[in-house]
TIPA-173500 format. One record per atom (N, C-alpha, C): x, y, z; residue in three letters. Coordinates in steps of 0.02 Angstrom, whole numbers, plus 50000, padded with zeros to 5 digits. Atoms other than C-alpha are relative to their C-alpha. Layout:
! TIPA-173500
XYZALA...
//
This chain:
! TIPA-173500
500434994050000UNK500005000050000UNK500445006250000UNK499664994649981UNK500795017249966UNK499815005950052UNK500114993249940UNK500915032950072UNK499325004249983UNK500614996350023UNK499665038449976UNK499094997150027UNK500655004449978UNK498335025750000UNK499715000250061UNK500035002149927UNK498865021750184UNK499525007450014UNK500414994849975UNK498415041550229UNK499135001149960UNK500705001750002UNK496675038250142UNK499504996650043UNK500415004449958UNK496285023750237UNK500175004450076UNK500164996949917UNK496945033750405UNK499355005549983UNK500734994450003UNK495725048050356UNK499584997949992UNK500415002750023UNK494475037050321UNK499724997050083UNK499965001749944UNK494745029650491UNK499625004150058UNK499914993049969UNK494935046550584UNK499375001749994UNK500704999950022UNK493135050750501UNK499594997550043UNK500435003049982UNK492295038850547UNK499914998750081UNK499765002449908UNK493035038150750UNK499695008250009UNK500174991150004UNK492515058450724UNK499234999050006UNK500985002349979UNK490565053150668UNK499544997450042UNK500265002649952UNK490385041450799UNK499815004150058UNK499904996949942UNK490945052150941UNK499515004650008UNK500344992650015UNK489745066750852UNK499324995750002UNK500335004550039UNK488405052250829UNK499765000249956UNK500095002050079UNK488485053250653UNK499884996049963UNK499665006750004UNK488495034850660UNK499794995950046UNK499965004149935UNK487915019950764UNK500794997050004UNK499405004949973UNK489445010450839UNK500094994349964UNK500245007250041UNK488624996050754UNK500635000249953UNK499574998150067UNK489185003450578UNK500665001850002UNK499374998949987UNK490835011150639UNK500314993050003UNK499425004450000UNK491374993050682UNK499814996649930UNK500375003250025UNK490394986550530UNK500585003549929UNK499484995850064UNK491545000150404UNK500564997650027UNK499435003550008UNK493044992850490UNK500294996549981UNK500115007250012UNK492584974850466UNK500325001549920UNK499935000650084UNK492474981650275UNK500575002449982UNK499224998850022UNK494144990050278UNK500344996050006UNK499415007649996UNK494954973950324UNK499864995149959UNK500105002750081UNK494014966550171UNK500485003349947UNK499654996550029UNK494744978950080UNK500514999549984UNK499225001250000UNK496314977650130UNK500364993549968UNK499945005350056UNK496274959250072UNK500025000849943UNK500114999150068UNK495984964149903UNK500525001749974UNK499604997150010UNK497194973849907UNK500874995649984UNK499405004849979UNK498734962449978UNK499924994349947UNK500055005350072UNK498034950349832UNK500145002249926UNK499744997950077UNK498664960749707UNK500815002149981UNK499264999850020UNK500424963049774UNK500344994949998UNK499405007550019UNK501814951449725UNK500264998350064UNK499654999749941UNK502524942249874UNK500645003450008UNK499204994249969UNK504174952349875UNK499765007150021UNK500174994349983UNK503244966749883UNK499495000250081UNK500485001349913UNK502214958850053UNK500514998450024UNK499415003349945UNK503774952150125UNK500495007549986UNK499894993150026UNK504394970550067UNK499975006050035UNK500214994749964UNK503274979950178UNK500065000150062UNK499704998149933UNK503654988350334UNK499304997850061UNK500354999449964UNK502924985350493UNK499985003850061UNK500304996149963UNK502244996150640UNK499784996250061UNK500295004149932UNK501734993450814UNK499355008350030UNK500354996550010UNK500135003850864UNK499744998750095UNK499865002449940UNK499815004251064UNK499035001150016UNK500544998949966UNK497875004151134UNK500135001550067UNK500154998849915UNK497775012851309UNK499634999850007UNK500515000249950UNK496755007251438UNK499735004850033UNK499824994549935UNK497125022451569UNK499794996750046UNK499875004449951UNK497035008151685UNK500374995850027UNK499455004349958UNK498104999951800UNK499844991249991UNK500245009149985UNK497214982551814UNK499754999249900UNK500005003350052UNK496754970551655UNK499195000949979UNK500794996950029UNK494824977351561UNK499844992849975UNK500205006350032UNK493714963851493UNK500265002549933UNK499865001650054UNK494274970051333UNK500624995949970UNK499675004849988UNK495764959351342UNK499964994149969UNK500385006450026UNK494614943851302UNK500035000949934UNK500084997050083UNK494564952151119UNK500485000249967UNK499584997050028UNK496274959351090UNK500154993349952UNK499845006950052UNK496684941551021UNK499684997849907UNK500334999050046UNK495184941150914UNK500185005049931UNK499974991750054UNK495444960350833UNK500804996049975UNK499624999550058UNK497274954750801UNK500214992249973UNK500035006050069UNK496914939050706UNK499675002349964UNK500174999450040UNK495594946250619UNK500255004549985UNK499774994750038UNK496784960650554UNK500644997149966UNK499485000250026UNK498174950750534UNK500785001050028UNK499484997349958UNK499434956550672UNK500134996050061UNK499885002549925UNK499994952150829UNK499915003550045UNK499994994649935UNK499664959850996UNK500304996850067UNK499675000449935UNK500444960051182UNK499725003450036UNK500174993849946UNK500014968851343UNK500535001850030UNK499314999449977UNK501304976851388UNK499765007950081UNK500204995949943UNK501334989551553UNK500435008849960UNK500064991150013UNK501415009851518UNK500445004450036UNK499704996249924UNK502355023251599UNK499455001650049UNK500304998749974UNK501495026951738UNK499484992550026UNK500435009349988UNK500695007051768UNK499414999349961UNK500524999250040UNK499495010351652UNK500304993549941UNK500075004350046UNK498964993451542UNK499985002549930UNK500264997350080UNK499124995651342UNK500164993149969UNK499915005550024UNK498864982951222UNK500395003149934UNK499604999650052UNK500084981851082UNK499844998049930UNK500045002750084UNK499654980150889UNK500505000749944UNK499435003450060UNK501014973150769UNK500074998249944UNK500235004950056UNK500974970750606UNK500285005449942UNK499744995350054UNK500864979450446UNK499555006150018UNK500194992349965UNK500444998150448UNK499144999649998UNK500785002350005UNK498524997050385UNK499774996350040UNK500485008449968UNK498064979250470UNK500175004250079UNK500164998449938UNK498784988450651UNK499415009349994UNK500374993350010UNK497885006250602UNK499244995350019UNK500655001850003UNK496134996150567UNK500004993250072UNK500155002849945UNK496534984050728UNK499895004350064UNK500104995749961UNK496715000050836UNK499315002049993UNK500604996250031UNK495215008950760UNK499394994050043UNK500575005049981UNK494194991350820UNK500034999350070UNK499845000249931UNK494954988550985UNK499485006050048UNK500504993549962UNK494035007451040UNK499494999449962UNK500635000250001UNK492615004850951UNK499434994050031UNK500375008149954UNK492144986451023UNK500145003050080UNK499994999849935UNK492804993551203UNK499505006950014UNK500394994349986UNK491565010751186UNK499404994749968UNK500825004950024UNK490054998351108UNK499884996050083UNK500325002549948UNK490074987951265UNK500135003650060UNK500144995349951UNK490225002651378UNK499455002849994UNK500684995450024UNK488795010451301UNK499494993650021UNK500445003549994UNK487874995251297UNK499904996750090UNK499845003249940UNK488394990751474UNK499745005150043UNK500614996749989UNK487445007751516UNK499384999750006UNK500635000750020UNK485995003251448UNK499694994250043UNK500165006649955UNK486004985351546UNK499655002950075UNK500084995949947UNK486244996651695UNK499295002050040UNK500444996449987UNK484585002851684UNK499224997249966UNK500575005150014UNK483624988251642UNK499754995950076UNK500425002949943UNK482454978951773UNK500534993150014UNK499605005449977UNK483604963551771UNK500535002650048UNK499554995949974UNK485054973951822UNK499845001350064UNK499814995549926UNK484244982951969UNK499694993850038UNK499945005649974UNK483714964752034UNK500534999150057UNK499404998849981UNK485464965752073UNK500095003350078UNK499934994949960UNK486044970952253UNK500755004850000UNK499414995950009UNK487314984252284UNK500514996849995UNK499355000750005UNK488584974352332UNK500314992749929UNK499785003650060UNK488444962352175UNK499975003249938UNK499894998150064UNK488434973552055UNK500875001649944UNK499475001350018UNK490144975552029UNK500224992849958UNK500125006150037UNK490184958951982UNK499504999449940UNK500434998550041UNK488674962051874UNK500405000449949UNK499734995950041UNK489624974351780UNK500414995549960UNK499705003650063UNK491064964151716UNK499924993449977UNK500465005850038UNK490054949851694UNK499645000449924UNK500354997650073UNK488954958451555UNK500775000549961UNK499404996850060UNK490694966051483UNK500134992249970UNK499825008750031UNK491354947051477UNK499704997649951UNK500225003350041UNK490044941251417UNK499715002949920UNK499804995450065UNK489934953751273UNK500395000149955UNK499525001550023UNK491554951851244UNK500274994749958UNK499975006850011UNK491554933751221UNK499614998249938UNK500204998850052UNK490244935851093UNK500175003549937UNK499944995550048UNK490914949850993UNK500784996149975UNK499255001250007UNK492734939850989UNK499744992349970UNK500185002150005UNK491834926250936UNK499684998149904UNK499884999750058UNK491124933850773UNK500555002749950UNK499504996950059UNK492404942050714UNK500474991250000UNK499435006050011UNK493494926050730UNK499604994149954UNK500225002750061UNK492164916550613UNK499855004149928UNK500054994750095UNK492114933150491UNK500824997849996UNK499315000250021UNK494004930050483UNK500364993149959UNK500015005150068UNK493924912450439UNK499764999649935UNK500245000150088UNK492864914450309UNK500285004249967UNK499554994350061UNK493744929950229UNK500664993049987UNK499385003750023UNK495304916650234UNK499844993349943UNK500275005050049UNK494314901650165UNK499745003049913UNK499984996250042UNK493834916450034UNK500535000649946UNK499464997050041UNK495384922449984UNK500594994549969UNK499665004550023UNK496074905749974UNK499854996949931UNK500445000250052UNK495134902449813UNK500265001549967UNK499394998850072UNK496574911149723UNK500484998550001UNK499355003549990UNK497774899749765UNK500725004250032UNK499334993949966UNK498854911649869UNK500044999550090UNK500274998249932UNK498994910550055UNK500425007450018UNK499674993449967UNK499204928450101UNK500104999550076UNK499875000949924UNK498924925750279UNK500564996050000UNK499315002449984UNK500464915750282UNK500685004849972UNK499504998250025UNK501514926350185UNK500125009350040UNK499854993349965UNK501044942350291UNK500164997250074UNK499705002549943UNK501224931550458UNK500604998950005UNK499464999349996UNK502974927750395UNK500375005950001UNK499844992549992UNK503274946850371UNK500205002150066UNK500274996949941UNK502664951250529UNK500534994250070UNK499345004649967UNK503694936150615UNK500525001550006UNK499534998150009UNK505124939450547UNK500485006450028UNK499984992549948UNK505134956950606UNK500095000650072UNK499525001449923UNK504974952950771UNK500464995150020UNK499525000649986UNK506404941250762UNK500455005150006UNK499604992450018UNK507314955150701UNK500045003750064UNK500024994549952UNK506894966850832UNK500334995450078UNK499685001949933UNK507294954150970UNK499234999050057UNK500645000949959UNK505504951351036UNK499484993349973UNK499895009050004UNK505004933151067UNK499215001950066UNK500624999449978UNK503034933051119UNK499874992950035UNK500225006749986UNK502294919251234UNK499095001150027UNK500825003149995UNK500354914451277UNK500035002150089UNK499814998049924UNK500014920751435UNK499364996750032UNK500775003349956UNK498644911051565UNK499495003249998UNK500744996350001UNK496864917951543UNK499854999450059UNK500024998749929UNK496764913251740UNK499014996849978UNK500525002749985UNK495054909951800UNK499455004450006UNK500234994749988UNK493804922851823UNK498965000250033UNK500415000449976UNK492114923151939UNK499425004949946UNK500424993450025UNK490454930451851UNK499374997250027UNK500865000549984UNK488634932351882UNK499734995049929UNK500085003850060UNK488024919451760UNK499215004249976UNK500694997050043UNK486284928751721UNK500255007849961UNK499624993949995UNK487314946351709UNK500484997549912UNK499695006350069UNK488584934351574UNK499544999149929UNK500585004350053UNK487164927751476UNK499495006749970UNK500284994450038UNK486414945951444UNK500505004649978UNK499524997450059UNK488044951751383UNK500054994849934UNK499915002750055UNK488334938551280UNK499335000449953UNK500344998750041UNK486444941051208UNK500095006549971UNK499694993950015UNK486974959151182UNK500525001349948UNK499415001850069UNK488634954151075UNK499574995249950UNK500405003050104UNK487344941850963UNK499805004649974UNK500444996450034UNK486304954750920UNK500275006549982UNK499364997250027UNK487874966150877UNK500014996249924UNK499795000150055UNK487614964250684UNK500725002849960UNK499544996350014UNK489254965950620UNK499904998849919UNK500195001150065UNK488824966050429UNK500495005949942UNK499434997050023UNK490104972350308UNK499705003949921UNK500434999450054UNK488784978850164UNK499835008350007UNK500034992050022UNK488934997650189UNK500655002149976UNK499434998450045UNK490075009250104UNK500545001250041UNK499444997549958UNK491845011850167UNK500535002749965UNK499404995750046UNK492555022650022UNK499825007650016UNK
//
């Protein structure tokens, strides 16, 4: 992708993180034009020659938390950077502040950032709205906390969920032209961080207590999160 392109797709990005905020835009569609920029972007990477993908530079793109402790969005980061194509880490901040790390090529971490804040402001918003439903105030004071990142979880778990079957199928897709790009940008992106000297490992997901009714109305919340890739994103 040239310099030219790339600053299209960031302004394109930028836009659309602008409309939301203005609500120009459901959240829905914001993650829904992402989804389609990472179609896009396939299309794209299928038209350069592998020297020219093993060619291109890569980037590291940081999500802040502005939190000290580990967010349910976490459960996701994995998701967003398979379906972009990158790698991510959590790495700690100045100041102890959590940020998750996106790796890859410049586009695939631009459009994994761009998703990361719009899936972690969708189930804040929506985790409002729970708030102030009759199930919710069921709830006593001192379980709501628990409540809370129960729904996120289980939101989470859903929304990391589809994107990781939209990602197979874009791959089962693109495989159709006898090319595996996903292998040839994973070796890119590998390679690189040999290079650099950074050697990633799988870290324990641990165990984690939730309200199972609290759970089960996030995760209905992430089904009914249409992520549908059929609007425009030029």
């Amino acid at each position: 992708m040239s310099a030219v392109d790339f600053d299209k797709l960031k302004g394109r990005i930028q836009a659309l993180r602008a409309k939301t905020i203005d609500n120009g835009c459901t959240e829905q569609e914001a993650i829904a034009a992402a989804a389609k920029v990472a179609e896009l972007l396939d299309r794209h990477d299928l038209s350069l020659s592998d020297v020219e993908l093993r060619a291109a530079l890569c980037e590291r793109i940081v999500f802040q938390t502005g939190r000290k402790k580990r967010i349910p969005l976490e459960s996701c980061v994995g998701a967003i950077a398979h379906f972009c194509d990158c790698r991510v880490w959590r790495e700690a901040l100045p100041g102890g502040e959590i940020g998750y790390v996106f790796f890859g090529l410049r586009p695939d971490v631009t459009v994994a950032h761009y998703l990361a804040y719009m899936i972690d402001n969708t189930v804040r918003t929506e985790l409002g709205r729970y708030k102030t439903s009759p199930a919710y105030l069921k709830f006593r004071h001192n379980e709501r906390a628990l409540a809370n990142s129960s729904f996120a979880l289980g939101m989470i778990a859903s929304i990391a969920g589809k994107l990781t079957a939209m990602k197979d199928a874009r791959d089962v897709a693109n495989r159709g032209g006898g090319r595996e790009i996903v292998v040839l940008k994973s070796t890119t992106v590998d390679t690189e961080l040999i290079r650099l000297g950074l050697t990633l490992r799988r870290a324990s997901g641990g165990r984690r207590m939730v309200s199972p009714d609290a759970f089960d109305a996030g995760s209905a919340a992430g089904e009914a999160l249409s992520i549908v890739t059929g609007i425009d994103a030029a």
